[in-house]
N, C-alpha and C positions, 0 to 999 in steps of 0.2 A: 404950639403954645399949650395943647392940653397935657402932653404926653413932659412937660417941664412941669405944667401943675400937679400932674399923678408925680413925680418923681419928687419936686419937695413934698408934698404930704407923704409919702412913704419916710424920707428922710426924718424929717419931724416927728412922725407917729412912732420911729423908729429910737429917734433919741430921748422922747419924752417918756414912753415908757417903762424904763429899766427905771428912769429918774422917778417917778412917778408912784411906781408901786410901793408900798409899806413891806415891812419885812415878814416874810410868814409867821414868825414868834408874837411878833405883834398883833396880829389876825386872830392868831389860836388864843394871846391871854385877852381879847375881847370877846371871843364865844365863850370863855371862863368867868367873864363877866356878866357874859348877857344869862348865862345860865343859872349863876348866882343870883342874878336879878329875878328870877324867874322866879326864881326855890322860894324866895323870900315872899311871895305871894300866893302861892298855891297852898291846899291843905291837905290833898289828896296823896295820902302819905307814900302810893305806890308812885305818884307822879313825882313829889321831892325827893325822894330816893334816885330816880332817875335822872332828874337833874344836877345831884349831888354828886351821882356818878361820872355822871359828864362834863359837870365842870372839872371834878379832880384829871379825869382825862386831858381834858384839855390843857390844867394848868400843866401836868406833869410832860405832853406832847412840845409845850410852851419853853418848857426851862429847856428839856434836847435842844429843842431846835434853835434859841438862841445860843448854846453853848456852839452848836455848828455854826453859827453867824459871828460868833468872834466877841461875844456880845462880855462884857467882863466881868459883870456880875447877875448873871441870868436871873437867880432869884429872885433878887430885887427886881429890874427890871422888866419880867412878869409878872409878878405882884403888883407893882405900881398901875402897869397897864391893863391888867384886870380893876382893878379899883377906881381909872379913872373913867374905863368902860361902864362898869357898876353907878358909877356916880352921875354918870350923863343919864342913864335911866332913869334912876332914882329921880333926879331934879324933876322927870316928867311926871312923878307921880303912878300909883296903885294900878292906875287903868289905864298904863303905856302894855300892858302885858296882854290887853286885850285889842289892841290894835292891826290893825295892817301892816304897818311896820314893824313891828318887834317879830310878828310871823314870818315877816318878807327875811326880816334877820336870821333868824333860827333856821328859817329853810337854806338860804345861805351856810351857815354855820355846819347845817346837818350833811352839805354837797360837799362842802369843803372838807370836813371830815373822810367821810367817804374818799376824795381825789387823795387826800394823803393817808389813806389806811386806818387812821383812830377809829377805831368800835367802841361805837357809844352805848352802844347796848351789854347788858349784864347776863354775863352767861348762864 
């Protein structure tokens, strides 16, 4: 009986997955949001430069990578999804920036980067 239970959950874990995951375009133009979010808060002008560099990273990693996904009109389609990332921020207000989670995001955002090569950093 257990070795039937291990084998559906493999199965299921197996088909919910691929179903499940969002597409990486749409990943990258929310670090383009969260980053935008960010900018728009900060004053430390070495720090919004670094965010600005990093959103445009991201948006420009964004539009590639959904033109590899088939996606039809990338631009749009990144744009929107940074904006509507932007806009779930925003609704929380000034001091989501200093949260747990917006960090728990970014550090995310910054790993993710890394797994797929984007340098976020300004040479």
């Amino acid at each position: 009986m257990r070795q039937f239970l291990i084998a559906i959950t493999s199965v299921v874990t197996a088909l919910a997955s691929p179903l499940a995951a969002q597409p990486f375009s749409k990943s990258m133009a929310e670090c383009a949001g969260l980053y935008a979010f960010g900018r728009d808060f900060i004053e430390r002008e070495e720090t919004v430069y670094l965010l600005e560099f990093g959103q445009a990273k991201w948006m420009n990693a964004a539009i590639v990578q959904a033109q590899s996904e088939g996606v039809s009109d990338p631009t749009d389609y990144v744009q929107a999804s940074m904006t509507a990332k932007y806009n779930e921020w925003s609704d929380r207000g000034i001091s989501a920036v200093f949260t747990e989670d917006f960090g728990d995001w970014m550090d995310y955002c910054r790993s993710f980067a890394r797994a797929q090569d984007i340098d976020l950093n300004p040479a």
